[in-house]
MMTF fields as JSON, N, C-alpha, C and O atoms, coordinates in Angstrom:
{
  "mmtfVersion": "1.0.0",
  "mmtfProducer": "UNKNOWN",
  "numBonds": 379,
  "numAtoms": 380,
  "numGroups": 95,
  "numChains": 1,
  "numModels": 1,
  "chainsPerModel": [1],
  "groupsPerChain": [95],
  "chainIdList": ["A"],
  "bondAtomList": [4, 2, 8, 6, 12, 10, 16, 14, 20, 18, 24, 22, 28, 26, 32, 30, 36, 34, 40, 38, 44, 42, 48, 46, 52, 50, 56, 54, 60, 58, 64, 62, 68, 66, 72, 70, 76, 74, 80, 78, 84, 82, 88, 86, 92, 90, 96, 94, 100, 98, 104, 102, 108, 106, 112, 110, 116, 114, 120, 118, 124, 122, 128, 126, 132, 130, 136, 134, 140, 138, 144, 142, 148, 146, 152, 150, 156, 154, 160, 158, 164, 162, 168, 166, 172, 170, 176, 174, 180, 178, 184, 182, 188, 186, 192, 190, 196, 194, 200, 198, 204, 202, 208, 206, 212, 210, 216, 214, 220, 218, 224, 222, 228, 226, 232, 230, 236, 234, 240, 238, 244, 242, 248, 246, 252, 250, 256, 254, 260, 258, 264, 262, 268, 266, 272, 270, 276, 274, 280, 278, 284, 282, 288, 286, 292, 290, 296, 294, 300, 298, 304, 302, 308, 306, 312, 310, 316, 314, 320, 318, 324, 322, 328, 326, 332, 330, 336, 334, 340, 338, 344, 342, 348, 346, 352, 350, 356, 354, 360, 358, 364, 362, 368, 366, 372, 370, 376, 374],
  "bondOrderList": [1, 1, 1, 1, 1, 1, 1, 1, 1, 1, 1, 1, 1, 1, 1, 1, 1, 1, 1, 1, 1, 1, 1, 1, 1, 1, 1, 1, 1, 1, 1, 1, 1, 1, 1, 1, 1, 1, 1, 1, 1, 1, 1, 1, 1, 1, 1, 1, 1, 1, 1, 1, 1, 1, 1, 1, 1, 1, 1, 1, 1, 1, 1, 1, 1, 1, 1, 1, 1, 1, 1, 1, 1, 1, 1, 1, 1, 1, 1, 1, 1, 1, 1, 1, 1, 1, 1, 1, 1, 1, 1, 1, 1, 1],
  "groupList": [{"groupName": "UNK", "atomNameList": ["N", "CA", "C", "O"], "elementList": ["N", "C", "C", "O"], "formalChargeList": [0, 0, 0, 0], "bondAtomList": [1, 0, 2, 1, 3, 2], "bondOrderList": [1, 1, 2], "singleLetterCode": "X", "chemCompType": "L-PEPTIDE LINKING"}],
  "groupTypeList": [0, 0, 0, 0, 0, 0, 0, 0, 0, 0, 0, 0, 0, 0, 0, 0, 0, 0, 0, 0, 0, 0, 0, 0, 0, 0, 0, 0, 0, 0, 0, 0, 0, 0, 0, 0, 0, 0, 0, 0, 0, 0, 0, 0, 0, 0, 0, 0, 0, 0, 0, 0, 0, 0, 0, 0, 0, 0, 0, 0, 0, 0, 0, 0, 0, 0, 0, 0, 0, 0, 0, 0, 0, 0, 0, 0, 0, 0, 0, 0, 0, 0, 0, 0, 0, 0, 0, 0, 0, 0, 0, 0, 0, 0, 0],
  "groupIdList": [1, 2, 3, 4, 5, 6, 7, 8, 9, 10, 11, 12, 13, 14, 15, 16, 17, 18, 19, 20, 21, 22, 23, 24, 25, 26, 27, 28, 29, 30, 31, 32, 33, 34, 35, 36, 37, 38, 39, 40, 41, 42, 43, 44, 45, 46, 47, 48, 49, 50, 51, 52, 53, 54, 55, 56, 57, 58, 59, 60, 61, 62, 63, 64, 65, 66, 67, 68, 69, 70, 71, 72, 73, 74, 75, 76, 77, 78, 79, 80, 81, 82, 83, 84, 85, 86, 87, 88, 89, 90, 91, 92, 93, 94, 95],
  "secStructList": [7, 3, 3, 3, 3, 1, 7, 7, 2, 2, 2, 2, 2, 2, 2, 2, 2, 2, 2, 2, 2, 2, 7, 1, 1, 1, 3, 3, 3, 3, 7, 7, 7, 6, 6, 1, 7, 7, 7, 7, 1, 7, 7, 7, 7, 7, 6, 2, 2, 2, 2, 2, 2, 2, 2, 2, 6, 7, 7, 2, 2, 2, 2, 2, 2, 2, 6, 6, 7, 7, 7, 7, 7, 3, 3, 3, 3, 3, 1, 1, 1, 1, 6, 6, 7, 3, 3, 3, 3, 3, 7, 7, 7, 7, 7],
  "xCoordList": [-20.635, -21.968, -22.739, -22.577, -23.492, -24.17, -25.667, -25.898, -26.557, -27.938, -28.843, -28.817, -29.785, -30.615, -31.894, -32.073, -32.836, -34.32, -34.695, -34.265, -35.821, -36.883, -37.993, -38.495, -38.375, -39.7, -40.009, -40.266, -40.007, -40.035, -40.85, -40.702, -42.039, -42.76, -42.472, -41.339, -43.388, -42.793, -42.034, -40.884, -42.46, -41.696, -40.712, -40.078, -39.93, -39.058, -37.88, -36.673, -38.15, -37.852, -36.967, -35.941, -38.072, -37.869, -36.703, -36.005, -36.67, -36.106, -34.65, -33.862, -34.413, -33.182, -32.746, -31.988, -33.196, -32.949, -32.834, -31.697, -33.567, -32.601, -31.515, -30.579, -31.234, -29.827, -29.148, -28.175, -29.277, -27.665, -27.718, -26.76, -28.548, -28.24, -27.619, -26.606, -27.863, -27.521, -25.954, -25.151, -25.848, -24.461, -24.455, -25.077, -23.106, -22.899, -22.182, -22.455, -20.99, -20.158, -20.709, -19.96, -22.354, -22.91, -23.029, -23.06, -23.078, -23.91, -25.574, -25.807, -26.368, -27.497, -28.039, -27.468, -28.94, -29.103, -30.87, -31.197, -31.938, -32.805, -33.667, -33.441, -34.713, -35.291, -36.573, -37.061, -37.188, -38.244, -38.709, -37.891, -39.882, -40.198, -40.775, -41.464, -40.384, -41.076, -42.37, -42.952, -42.639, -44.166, -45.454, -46.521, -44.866, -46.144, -45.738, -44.712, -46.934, -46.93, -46.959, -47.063, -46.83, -46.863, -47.734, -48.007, -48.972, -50.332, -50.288, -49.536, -50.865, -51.628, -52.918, -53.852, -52.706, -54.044, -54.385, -55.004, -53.746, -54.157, -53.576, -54.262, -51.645, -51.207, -50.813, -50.446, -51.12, -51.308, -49.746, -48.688, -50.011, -48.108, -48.784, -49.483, -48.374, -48.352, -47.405, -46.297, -47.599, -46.517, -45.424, -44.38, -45.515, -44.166, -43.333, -42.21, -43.811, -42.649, -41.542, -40.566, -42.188, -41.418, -40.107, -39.105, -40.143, -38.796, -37.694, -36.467, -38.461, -38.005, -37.397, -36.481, -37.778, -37.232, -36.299, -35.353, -36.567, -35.223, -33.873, -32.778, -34.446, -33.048, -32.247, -31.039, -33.0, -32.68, -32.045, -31.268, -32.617, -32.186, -32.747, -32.106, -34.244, -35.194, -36.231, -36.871, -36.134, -37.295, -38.491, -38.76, -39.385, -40.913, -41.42, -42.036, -41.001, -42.016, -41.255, -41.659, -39.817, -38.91, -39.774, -40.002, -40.479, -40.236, -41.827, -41.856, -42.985, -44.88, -44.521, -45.451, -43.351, -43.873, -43.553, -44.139, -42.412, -41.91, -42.81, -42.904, -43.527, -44.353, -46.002, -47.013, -45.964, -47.52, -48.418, -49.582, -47.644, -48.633, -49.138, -49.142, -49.528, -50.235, -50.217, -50.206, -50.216, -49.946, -51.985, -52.963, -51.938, -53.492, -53.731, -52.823, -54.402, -54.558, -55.985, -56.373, -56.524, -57.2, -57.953, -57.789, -58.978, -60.026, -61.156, -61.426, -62.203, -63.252, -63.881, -63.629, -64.873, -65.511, -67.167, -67.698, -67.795, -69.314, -70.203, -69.885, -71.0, -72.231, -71.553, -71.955, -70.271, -69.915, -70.616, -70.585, -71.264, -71.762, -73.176, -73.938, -73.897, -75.076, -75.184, -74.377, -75.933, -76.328, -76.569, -77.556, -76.18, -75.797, -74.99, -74.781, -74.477, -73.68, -72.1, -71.756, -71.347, -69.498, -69.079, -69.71, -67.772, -66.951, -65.391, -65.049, -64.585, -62.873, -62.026, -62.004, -61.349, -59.81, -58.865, -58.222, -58.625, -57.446, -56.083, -55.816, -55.18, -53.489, -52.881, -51.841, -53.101, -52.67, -52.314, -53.246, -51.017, -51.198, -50.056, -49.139, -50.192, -49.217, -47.964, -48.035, -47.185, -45.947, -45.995, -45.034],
  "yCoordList": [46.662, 46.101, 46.572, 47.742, 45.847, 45.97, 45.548, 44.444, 46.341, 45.989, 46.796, 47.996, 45.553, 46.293, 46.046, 45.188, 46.784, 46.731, 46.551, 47.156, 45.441, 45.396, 46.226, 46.438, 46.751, 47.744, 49.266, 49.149, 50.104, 51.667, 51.85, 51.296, 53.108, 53.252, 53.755, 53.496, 54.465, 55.275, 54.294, 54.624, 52.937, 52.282, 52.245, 52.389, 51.922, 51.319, 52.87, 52.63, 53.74, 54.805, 55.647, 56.309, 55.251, 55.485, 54.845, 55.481, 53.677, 52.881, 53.433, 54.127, 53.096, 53.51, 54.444, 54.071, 56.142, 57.046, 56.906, 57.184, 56.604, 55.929, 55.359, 55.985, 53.966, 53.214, 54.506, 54.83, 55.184, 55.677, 57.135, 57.878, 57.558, 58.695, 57.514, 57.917, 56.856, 55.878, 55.511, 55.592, 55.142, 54.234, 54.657, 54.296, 55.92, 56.387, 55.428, 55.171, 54.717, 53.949, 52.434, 51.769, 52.173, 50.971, 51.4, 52.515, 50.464, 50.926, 50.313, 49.129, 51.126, 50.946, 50.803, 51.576, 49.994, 50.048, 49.974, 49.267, 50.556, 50.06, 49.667, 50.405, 48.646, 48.559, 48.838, 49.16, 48.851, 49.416, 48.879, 48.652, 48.601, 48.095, 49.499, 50.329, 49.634, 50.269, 50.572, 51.521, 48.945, 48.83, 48.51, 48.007, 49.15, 48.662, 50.096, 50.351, 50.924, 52.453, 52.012, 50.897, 53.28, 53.127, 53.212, 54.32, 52.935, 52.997, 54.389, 54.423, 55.153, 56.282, 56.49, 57.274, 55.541, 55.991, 56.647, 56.304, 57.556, 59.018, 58.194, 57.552, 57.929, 57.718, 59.039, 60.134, 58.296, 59.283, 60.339, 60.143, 61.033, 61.472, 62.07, 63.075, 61.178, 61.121, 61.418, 60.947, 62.312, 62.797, 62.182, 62.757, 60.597, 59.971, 60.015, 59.522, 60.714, 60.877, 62.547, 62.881, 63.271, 64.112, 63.751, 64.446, 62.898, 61.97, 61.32, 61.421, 60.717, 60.312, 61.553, 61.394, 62.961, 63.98, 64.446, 65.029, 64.13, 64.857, 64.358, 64.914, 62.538, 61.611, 62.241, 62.457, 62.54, 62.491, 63.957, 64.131, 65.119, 66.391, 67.212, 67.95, 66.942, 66.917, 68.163, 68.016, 69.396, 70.312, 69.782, 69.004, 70.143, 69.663, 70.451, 70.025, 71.385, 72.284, 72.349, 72.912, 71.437, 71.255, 70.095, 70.208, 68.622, 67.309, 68.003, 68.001, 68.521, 68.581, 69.251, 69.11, 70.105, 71.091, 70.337, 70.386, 69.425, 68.413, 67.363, 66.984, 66.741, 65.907, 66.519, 65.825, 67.436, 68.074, 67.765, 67.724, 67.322, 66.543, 68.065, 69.281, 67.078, 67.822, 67.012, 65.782, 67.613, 66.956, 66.448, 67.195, 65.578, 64.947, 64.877, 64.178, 65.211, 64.852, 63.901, 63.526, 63.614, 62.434, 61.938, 62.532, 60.812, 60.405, 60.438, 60.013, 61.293, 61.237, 60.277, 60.088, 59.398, 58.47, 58.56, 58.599, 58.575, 59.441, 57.968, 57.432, 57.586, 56.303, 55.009, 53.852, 55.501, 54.327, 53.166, 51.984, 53.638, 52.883, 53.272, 52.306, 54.836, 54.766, 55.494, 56.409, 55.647, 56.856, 58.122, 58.315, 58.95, 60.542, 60.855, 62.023, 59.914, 60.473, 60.061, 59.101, 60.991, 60.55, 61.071, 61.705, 60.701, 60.352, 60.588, 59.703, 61.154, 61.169, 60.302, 60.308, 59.572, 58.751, 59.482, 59.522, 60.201, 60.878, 60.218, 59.208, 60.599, 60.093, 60.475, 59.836, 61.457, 62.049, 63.315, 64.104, 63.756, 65.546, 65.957, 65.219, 67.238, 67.408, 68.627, 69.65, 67.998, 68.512, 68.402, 68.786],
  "zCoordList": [-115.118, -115.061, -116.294, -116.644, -116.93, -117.953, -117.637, -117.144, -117.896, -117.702, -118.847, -119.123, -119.513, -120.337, -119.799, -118.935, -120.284, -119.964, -121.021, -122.003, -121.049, -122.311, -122.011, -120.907, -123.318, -123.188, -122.395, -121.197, -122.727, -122.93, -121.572, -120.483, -122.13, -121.975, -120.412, -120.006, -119.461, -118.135, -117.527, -117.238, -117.202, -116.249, -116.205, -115.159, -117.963, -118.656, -119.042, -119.014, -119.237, -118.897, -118.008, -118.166, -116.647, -115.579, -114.613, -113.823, -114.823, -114.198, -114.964, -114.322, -116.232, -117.266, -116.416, -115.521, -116.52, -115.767, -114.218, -113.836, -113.368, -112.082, -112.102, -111.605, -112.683, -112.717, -113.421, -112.74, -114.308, -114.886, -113.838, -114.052, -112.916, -111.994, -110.76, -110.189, -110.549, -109.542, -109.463, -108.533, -110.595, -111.195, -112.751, -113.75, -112.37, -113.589, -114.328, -115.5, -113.494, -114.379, -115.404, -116.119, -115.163, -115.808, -117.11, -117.631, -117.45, -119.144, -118.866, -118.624, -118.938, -118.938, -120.697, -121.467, -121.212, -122.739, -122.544, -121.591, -123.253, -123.235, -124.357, -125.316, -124.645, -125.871, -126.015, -124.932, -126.726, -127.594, -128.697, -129.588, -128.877, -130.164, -130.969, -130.376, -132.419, -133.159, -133.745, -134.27, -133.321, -133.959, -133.019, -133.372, -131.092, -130.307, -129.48, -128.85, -129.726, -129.104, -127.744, -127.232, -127.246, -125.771, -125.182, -125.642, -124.108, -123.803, -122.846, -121.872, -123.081, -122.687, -121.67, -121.837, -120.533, -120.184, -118.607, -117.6, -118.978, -117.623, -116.873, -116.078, -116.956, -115.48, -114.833, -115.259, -113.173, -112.052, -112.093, -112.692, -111.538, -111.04, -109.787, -109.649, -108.962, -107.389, -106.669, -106.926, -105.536, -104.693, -104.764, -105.072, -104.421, -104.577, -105.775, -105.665, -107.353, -107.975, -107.76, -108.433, -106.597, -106.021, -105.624, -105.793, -105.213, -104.29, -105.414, -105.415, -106.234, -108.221, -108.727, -109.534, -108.36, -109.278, -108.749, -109.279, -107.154, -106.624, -106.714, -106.805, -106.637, -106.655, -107.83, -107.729, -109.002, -110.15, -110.573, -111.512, -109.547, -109.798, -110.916, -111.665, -110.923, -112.038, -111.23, -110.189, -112.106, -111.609, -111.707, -112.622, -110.757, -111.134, -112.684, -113.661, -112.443, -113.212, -114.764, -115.782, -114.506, -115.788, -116.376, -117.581, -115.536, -115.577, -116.245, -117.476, -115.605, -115.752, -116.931, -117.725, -117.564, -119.037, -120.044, -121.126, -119.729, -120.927, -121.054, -122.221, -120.236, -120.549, -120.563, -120.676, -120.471, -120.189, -119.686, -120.086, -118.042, -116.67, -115.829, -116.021, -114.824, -114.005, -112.465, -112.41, -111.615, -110.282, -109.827, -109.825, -109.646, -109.355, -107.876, -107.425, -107.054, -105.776, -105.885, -104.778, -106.628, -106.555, -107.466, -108.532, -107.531, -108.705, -108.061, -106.938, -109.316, -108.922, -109.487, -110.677, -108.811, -109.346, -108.87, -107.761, -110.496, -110.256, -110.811, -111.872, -110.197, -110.462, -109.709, -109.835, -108.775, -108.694, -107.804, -108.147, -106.6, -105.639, -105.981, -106.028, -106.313, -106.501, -107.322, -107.161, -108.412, -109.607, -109.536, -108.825, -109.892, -108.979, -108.044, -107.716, -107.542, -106.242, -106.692, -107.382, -106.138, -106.536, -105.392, -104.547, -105.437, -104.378, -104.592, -105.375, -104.353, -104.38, -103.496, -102.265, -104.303, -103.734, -103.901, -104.95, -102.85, -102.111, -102.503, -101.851, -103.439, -103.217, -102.266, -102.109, -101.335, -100.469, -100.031, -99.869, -99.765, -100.017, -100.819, -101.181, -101.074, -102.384, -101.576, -100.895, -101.998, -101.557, -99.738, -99.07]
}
């Protein structure tokens, strides 16, 4: 079986690294363009990629130093409904 992915970036990544822990014997290939960075903008790492590290046999604290994350338990969002007042969206609980 042969499967490539177009385009990088966590999804593109991610997925790569699943299929070849999944199914060692595929050839997994993936692409990338040189000339369109990857977008950066404060994604979450939510409990559920606990379950992603384990499939994978991936320390947490190997996976948060190499990428220089941080585990989030939620967003605060300040002016949203009224001016001065904020509020947290809960991802859930951690570990």
């Amino acid at each position: 079986m042969k499967i490539l992915i177009v385009g990088g970036g966590s999804a593109g990544w991610m997925t790569a690294a699943t299929l070849e822990s999944q199914f060692p014997t595929w050839k997994i290939s993936l692409i990338e363009s040189k000339n369109i960075s990857t977008v950066g903008v404060g994604e979450s790492t939510i409990e559920q990629i606990i379950q992603w590290m384990k499939l994978l046999k991936i320390k947490d604290e190997d996976f948060l130093k190499h990428v220089d994350g941080i585990y989030k338990l939620s967003i605060k969002f300040t002016d949203f409904y009224k001016k001065g007042e904020a509020f947290h969206y809960p991802f859930g609980t951690l570990l």
